[in-house]
N, C-alpha and C positions, 0 to 999 in steps of 0.2 A: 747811896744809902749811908754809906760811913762820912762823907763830906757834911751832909746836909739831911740829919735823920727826919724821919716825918714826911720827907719831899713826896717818895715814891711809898705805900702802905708795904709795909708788909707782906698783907695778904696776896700781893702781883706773882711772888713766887712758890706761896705755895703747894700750887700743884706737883714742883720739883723735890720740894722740900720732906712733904709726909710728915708733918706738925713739927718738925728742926728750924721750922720759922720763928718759934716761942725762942729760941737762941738768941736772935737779934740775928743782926746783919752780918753778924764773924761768921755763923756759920754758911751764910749764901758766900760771901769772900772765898771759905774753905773750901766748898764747895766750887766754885771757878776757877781757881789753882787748881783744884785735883781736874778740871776740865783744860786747862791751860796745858798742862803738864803731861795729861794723853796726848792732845792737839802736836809738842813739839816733838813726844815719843813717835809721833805717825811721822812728820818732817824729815826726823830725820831717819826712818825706816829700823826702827828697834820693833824688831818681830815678838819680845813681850809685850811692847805698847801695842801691836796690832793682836795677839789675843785678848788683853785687856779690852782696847775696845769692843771688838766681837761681845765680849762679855758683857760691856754695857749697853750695847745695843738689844742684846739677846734680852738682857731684866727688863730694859724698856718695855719689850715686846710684852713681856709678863706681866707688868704692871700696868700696862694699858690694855689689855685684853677684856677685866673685866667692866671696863667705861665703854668700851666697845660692842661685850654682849648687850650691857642693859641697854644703853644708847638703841640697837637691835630690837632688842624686843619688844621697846614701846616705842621703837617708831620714831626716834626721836634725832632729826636730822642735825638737830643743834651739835649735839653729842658725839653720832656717829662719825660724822665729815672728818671735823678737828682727828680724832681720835682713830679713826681708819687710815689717814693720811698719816700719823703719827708711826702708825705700825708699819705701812709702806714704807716709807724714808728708814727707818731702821731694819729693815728687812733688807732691804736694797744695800745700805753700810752692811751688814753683817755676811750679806751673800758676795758683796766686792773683796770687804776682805778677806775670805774662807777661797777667793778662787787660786788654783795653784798659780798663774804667772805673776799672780799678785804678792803670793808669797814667796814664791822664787827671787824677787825682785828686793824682798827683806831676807832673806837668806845669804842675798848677794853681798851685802853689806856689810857682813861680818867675815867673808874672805879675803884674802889677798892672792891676787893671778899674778906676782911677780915669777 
């Protein structure tokens, strides 16, 4: 999008976005560093980037919850599928990261056993 604007719409990110589209393409950028920048906090096991994450997995859950009811209630498998699996997979990230050997394992991190 910043190489070559026009190529890819817009509208393709959206859904992440929540009208920060009207920004242009800095703010999806901005938006991917702050995803870059969890990704290398999990790497390298910084136990803030793993509440962070949990955090953003946990709003996911929230913010798709209600594409999910209506999806539901009229039946609408187009809707539900994408959107139930969306919950799943974040469910699943927030439940691996919340288990204790998981966090033991970032805890560990910041010790020294000399």
């Amino acid at each position: 999008m910043l190489a070559r604007p026009g190529l890819v719409p817009m509208s393709a990110g959206a859904p992440l976005l929540f009208g920060l589209e009207l920004a242009g393409p800095y703010m999806f950028f901005l938006m991917a560093l702050a995803g870059l920048a969890v990704a290398w906090g999990l790497l390298k096991l910084n136990n803030i980037t793993r509440h962070i994450a949990q955090l953003i997995a946990i709003t996911g859950i929230v913010m798709l919850w209600p594409e999910v009811s209506g999806a539901a209630a009229a039946a609408n498998l187009k809707g539900l599928i994408p959107g139930g699996m969306g919950i799943i997979v974040r469910v699943v990230v927030a439940w691996y990261l919340a288990q204790g050997t998981v966090a033991d394992q970032f805890h560990k991190t910041g010790r020294r056993t000399d």
